[in-house]
BAVO-765269 format. One record per residue (C-alpha): residue number from 0; x negated, y, z negated. Coordinates in Angstrom, 1 decimal, m for minus. Example, Ala and Ser with C-alpha at 12.3 -4.5 7.8 and 13.67 -1.06 7.14 Angstrom:
[0 [m12.3 m4.5 m7.8]],
[1 [m13.7 m1.1 m7.1]],
//
This chain:
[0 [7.2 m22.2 17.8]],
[1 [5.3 m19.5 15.8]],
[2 [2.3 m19.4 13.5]],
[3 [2.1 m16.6 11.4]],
[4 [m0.6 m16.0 8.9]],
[5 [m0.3 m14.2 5.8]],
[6 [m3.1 m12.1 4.1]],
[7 [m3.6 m9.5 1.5]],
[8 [m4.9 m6.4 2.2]],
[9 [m6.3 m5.0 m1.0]],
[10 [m8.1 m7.1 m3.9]],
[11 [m5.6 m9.8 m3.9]],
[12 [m2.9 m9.5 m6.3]],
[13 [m0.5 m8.0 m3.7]],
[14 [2.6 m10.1 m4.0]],
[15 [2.1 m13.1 m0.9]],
[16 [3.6 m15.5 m3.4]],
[17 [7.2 m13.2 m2.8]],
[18 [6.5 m12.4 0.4]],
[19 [5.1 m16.6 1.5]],
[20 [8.2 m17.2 m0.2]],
[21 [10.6 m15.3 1.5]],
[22 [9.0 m16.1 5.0]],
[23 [9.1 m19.3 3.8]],
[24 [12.6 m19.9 5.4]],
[25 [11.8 m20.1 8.4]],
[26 [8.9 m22.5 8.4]],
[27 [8.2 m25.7 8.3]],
[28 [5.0 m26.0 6.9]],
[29 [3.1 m23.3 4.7]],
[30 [m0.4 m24.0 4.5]],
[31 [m3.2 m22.2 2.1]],
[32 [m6.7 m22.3 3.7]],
[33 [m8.9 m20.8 1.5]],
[34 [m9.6 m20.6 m2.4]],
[35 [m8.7 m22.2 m5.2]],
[36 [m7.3 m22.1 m8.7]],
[37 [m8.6 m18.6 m9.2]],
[38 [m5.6 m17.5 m7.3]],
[39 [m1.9 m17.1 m9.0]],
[40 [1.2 m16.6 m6.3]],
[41 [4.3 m15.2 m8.4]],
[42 [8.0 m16.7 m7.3]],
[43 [11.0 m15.5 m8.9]],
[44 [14.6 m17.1 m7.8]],
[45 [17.1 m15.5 m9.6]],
[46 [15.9 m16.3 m13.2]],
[47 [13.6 m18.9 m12.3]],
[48 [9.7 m17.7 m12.2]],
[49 [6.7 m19.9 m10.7]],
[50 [3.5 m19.4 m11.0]],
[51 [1.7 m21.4 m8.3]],
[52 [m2.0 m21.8 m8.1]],
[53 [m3.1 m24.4 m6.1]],
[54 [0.2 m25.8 m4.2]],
[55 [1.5 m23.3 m1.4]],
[56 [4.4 m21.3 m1.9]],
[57 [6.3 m22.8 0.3]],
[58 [7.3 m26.0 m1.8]],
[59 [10.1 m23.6 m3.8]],
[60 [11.9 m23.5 m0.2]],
[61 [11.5 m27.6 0.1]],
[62 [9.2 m26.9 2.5]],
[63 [5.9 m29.0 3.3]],
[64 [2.8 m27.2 1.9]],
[65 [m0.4 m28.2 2.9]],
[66 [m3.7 m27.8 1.2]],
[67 [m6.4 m26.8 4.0]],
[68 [m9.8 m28.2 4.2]],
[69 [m11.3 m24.7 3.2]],
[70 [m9.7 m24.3 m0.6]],
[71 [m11.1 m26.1 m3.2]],
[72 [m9.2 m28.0 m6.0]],
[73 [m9.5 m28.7 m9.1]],
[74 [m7.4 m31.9 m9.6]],
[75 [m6.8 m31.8 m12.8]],
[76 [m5.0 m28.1 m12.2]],
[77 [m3.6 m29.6 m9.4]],
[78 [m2.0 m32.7 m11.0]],
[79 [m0.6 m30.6 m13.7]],
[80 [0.8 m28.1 m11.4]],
[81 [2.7 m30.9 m9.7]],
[82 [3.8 m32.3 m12.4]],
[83 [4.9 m29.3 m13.5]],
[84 [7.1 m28.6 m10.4]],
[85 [8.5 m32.4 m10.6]],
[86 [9.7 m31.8 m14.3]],
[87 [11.7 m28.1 m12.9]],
[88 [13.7 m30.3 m10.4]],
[89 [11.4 m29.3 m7.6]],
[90 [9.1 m32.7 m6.3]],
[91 [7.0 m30.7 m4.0]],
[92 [6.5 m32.3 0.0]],
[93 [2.5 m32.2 m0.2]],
[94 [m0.4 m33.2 2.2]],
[95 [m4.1 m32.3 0.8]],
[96 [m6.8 m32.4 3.7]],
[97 [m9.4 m35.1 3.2]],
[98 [m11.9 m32.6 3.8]],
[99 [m10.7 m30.4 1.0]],
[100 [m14.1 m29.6 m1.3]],
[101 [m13.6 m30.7 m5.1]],
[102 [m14.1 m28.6 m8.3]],
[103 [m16.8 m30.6 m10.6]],
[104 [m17.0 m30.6 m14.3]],
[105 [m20.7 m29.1 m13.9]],
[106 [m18.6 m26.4 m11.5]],
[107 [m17.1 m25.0 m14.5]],
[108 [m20.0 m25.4 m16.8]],
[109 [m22.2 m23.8 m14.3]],
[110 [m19.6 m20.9 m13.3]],
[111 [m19.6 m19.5 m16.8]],
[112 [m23.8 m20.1 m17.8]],
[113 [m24.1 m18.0 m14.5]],
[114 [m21.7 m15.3 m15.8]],
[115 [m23.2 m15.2 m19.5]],
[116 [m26.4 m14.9 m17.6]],
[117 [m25.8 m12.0 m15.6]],
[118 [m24.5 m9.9 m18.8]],
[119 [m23.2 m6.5 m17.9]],
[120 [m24.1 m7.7 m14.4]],
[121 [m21.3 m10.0 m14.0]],
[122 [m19.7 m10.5 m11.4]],
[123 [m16.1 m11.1 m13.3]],
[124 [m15.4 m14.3 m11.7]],
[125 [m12.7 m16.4 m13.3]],
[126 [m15.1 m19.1 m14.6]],
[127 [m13.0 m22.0 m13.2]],
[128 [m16.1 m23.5 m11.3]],
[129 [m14.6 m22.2 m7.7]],
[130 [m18.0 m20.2 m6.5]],
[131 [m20.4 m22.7 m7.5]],
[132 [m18.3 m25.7 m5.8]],
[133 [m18.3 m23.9 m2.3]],
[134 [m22.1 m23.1 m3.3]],
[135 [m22.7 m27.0 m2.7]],
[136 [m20.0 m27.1 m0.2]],
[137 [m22.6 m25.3 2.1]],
[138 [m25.6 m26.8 0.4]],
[139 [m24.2 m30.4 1.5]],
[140 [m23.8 m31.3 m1.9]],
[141 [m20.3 m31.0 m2.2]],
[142 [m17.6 m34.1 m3.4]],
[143 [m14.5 m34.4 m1.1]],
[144 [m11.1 m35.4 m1.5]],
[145 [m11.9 m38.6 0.6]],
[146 [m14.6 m39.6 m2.1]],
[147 [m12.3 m39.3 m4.5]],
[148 [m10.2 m42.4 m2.9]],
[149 [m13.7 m44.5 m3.1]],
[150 [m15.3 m45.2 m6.5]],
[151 [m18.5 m47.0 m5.0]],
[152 [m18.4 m43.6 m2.7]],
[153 [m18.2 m41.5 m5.5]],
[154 [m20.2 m43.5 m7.4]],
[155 [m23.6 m42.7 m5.4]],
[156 [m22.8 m39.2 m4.9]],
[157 [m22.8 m39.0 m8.1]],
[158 [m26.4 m40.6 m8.7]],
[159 [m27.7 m37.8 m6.4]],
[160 [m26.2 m35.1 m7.3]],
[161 [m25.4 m35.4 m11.1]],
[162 [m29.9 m35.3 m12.3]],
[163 [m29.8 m31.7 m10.2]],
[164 [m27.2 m30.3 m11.7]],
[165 [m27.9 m31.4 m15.6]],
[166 [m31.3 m30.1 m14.5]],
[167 [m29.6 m26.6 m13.8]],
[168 [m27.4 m26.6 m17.3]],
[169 [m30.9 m27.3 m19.2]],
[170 [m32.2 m24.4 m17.8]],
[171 [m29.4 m22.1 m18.9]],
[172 [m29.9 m23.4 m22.1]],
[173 [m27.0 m25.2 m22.1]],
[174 [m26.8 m28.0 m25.0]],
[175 [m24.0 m29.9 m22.6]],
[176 [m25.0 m33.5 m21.2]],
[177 [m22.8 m35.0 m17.9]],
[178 [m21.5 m38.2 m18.6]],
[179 [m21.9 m40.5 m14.7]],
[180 [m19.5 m43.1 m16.3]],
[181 [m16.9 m40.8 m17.5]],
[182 [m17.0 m38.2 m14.6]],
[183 [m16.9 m41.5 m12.5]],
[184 [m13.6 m42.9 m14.1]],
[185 [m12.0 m39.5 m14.2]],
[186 [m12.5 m38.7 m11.0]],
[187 [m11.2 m41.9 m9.6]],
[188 [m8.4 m42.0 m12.1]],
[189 [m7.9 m38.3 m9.9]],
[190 [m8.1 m40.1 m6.3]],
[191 [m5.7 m42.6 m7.0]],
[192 [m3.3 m40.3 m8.4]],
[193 [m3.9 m38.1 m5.2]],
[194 [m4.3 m40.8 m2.5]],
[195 [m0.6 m40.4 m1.5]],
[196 [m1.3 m37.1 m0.7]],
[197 [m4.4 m36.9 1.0]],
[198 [m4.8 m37.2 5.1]],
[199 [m5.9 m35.7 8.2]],
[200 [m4.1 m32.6 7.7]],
[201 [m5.2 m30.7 10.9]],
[202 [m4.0 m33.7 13.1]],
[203 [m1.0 m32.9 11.2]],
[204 [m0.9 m29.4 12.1]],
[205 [m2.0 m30.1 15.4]],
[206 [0.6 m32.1 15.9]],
[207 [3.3 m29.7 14.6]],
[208 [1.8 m26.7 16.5]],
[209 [2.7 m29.4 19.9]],
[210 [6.2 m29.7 18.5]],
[211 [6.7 m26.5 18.7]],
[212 [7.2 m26.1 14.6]],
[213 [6.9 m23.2 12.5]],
[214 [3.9 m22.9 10.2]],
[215 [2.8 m20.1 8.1]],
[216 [m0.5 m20.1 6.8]],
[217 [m0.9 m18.5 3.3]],
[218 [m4.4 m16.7 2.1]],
[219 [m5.4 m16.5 m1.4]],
[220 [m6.5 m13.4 m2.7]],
[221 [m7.2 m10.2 m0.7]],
[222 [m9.7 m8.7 2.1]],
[223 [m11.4 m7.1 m0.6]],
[224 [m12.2 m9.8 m2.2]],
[225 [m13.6 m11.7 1.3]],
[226 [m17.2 m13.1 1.0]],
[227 [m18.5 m11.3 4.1]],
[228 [m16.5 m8.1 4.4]],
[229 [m15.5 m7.0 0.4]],
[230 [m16.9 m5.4 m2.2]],
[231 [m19.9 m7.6 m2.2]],
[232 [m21.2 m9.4 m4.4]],
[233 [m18.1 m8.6 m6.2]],
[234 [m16.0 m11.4 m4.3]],
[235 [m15.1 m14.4 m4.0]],
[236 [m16.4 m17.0 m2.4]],
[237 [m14.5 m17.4 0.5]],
[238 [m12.9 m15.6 3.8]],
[239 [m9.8 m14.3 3.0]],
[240 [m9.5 m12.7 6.3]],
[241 [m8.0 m14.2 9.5]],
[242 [m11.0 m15.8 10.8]],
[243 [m11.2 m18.0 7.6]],
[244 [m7.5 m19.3 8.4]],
[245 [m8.4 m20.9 11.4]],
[246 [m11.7 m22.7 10.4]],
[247 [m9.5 m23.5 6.5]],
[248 [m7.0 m24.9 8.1]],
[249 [m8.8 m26.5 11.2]],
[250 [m6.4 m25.0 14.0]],
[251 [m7.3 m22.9 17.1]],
[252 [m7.1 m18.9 16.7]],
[253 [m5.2 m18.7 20.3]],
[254 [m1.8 m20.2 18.1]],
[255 [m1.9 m17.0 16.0]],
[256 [0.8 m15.4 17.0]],
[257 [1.9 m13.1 14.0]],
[258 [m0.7 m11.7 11.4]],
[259 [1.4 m10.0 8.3]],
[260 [m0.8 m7.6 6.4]],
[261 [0.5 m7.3 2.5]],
[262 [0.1 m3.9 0.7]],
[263 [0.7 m3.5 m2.1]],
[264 [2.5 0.4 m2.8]],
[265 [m0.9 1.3 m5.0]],
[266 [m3.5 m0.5 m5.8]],
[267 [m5.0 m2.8 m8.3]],
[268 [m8.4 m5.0 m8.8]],
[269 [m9.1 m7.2 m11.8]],
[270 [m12.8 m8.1 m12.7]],
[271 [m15.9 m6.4 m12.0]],
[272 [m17.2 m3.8 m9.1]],
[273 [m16.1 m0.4 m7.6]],
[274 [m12.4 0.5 m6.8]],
[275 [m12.5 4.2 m6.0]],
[276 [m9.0 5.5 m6.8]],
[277 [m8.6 3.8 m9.8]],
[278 [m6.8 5.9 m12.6]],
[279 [m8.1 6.0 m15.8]],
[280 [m4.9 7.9 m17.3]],
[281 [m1.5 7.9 m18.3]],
[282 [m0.6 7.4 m14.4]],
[283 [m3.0 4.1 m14.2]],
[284 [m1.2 3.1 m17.4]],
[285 [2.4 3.5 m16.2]],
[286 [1.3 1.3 m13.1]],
[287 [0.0 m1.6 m15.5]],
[288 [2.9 m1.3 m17.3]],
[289 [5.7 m1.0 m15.2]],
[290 [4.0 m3.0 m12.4]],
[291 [3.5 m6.0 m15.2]],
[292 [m0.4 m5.9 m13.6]],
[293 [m1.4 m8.9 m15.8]],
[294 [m4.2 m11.6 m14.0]],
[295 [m1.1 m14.7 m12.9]],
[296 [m4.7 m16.7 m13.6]],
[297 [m6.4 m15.2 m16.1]],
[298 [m4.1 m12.6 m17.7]],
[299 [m6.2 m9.9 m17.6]],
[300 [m5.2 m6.5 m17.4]],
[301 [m5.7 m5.0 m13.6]],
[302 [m7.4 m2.0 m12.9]],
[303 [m4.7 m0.1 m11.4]],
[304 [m5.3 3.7 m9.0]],
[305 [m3.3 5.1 m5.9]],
[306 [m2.9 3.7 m2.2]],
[307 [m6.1 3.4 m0.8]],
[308 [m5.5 4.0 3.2]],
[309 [m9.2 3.4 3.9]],
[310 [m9.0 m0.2 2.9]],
[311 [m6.1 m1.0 4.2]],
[312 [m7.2 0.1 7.8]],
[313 [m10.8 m1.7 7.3]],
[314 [m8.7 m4.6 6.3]],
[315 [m5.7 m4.4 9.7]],
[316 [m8.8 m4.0 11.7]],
[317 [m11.3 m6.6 10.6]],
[318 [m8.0 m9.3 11.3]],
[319 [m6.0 m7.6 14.1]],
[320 [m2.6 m7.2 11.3]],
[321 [m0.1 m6.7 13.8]],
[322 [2.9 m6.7 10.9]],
[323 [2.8 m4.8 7.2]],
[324 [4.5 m6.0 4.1]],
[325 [4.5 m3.6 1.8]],
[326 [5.5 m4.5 m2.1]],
[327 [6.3 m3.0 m5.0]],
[328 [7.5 0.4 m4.0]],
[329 [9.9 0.2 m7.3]],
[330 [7.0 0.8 m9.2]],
[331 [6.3 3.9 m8.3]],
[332 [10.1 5.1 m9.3]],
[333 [9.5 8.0 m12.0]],
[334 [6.5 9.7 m10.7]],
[335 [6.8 13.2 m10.2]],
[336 [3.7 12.8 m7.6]],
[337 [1.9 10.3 m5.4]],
[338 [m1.5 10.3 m4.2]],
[339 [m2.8 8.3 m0.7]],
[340 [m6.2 8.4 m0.9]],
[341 [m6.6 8.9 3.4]],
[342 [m10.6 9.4 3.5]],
[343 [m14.3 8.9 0.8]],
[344 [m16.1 11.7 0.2]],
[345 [m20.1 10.4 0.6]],
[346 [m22.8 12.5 m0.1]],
[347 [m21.4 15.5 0.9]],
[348 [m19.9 13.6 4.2]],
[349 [m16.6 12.7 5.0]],
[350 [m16.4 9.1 5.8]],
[351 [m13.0 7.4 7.4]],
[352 [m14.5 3.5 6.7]],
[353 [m15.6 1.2 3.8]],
[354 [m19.2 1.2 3.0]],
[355 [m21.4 m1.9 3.3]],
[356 [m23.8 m0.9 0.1]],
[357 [m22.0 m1.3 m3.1]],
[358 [m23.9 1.5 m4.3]],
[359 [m22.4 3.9 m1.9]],
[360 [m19.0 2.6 m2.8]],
[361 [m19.2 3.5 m6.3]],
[362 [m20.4 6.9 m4.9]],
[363 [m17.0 7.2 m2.5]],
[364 [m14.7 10.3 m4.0]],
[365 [m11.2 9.8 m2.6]],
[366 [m9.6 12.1 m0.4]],
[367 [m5.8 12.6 m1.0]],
[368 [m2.6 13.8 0.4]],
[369 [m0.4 13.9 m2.2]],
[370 [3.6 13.8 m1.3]],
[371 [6.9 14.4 m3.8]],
[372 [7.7 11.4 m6.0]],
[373 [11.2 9.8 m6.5]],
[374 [13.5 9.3 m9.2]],
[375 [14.6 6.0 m8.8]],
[376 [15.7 3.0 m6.0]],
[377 [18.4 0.9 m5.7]],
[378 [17.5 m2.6 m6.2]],
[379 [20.2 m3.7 m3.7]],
[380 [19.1 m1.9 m1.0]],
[381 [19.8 m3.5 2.7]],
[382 [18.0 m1.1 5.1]],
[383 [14.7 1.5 4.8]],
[384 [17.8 4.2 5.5]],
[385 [18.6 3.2 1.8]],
[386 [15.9 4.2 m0.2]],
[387 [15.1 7.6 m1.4]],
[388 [14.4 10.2 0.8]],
[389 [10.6 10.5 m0.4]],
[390 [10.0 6.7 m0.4]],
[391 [10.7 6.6 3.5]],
[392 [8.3 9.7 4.0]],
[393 [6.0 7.5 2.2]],
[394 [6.5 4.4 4.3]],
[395 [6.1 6.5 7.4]],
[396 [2.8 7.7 6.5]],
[397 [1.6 4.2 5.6]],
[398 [2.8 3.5 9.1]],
[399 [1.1 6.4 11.3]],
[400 [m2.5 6.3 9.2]],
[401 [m2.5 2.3 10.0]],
[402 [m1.3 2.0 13.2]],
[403 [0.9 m1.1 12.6]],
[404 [4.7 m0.9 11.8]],
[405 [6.3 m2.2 8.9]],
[406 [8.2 m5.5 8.5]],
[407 [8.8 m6.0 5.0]],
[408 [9.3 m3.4 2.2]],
[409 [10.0 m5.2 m1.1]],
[410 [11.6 m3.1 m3.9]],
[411 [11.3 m6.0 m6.3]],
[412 [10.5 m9.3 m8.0]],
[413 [13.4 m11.3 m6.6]],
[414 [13.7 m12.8 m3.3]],
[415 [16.6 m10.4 m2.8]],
[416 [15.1 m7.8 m3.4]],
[417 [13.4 m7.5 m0.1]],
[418 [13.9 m4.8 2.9]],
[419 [13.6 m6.8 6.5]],
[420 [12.7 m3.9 9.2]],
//
């Protein structure tokens, strides 16, 4: 039996659809924990791409994906994206956990007031209603799938919660007015539609840990991103880290028994807030370009700069990565020179750690070694011995400044395209 957890490193956006995907084979159940439609996990299969937002990766392999009592769904994304999978030939084996929080109509309308609001204080969410539903998650005003399987339940929820929140939307100055009877209907029209999927999923995964199965628990954007230990306030709303695995998908942290770190070969942010290598030149353009570093979710273009060594090691020591996958080396094919950012530059200081105060952040000057670029890679690779000369100087580096060995090294967007160590 083995449980292995899968998280980014970075600011999400640092290829776990792939690399879920390609673990995928192995298990028996991939579960996501945390998040919600904001997230977008990119699977390509020969010429067949998926972009998954809500369902976990796993499904492509025919495995059973479960949707953890820490992510919260939209069901009307959710529906769709099932639907969508059905249509390809690919009926996904799903279980949604009862206790899963669920995105509200006055989620979405509230997301965006807060956002127009703030003005060139924004925090750059994705305005699909994901921070203020885990808002009234911990407020104890949150809906849950379970209510969505009981009208009269849902019904006097809705009594008590619906006079708050058109309160809140009339004092953004919002000329929008929440209909009880239609939310009511819609949403129930949602529970019964989802009823077939929705159970006790950590008995289920309780269960399966007894049987000795293989589960793989897949995390939604990055450490960077993680409520308590990002770039706050510019995160999400959730833990993206290990510790939010355990309490998203409601099993013990003693099953643990393989924590795969992704990093990505540079690094990218979309929205709002510091990133302190980013590149605002022809080298940040060739990594948007080449790299295709377009939001799955929103399509926004991402803010692209060099390796930064100081977040990855905040992140492998905040949730005790014992594994690396790095992705999307090929990208950085062409480049004469490559920058690791190793160490910040504070206020005259040198600092080896990420900052708490977002001020000091924006302050941070990298600190690079730079090393010899390659030319080019081949895509069909089989073994790090393979690859360019440079590239495995540059692997070994990653390796000695984190501390943890390498497991994975993908060289491309296809499932083949992937280096086991």
């Amino acid at each position: 039996m083995s449980v292995t957890l899968v998280i980014g490193t970075q600011w999400g956006d640092e290829g776990k659809g792939k690399v879920v995907d390609y673990y995928s084979k192995n298990a028996d159940y991939v579960v996501r924990f945390q998040g919600g439609n904001n997230a977008g996990h990119t699977i390509k299969v020969g010429e067949e791409i998926y972009k998954l937002h809500v369902v976990p990766s796993g499904v492509i392999q025919g495995k059973t994906g479960i949707i953890g009592n820490g992510v919260v769904i939209d069901p009307e994304i959710l529906l769709q994206e099932i639907n969508d999978l059905v249509q390809r030939g690919k009926k996904p084996k799903l279980l949604i956990s009862d206790r899963a929080n669920i995105i509200m109509p006055y989620h979405k309308i509230l997301d965006g007031a807060e956002e127009q609001y703030l003005g060139d204080k924004k925090i750059g969410t994705t305005k699909r209603g994901i921070g203020p539903c885990y808002s009234d998650k911990v407020a104890r005003n949150g809906i849950r799938a379970i209510d969505l399987t009981d009208k009269e339940t849902l019904r006097r929820l809705l009594l008590r919660i619906l006079p708050i929140k058109q309160k809140m939307i009339d004092l953004y100055g919002i000329k929008n007015k929440l209909d009880e009877k239609e939310i009511l209907d819609t949403y129930s029209t949602y529970g019964k539609r989802l009823n077939q999927y929705i159970t006790t999923t950590h008995i289920e995964l309780n269960k399966a840990i007894r049987k000795k199965k293989n589960i793989l628990l897949e995390g939604a954007q990055g450490t960077m991103l993680d409520v308590e230990f990002g770039t706050y306030p510019y995160t999400t709303s959730s833990h993206t880290i290990a510790g939010g695995s355990t309490i998203g998908a409601g099993i013990g942290p003693g099953v643990i028994n393989n924590i795969i770190g992704i990093v990505k070969a540079y690094t990218t942010r979309v929205g709002e807030g510091p990133l302190p290598t980013e590149l605002l030149d022809k080298t940040g353009e060739h990594l948007q370009k080449i790299g295709h570093e377009f939001g799955t979710t929103t399509s926004r273009p991402r803010r692209c700069g060099w390796l930064d060594l100081v977040v990855v090691r905040h992140s492998c020591l905040i949730s005790g990565v014992s594994s690396l996958a790095i992705t999307k080396l090929d990208v950085l094919n062409g480049l004469p020179e490559l920058k690791v950012c190793i160490a910040y530059s504070l206020k005259g200081k040198t600092i080896d750690y990420f900052p708490a105060r977002i001020n000091d952040v924006a302050a941070c000057k990298p600190i690079y070694k730079t090393f010899k670029g390659w030319a080019t890679m081949d895509a069909a690779s089989q073994k790090v011995s393979d690859l360019p000369k440079a590239a495995q100087e540059y692997l070994r580096f990653i390796e000695r400044q984190t501390d943890v060995p390498i497991g994975l090294v993908s060289i491309g967007p296809g499932r083949t395209e992937t280096i086991e160590v």
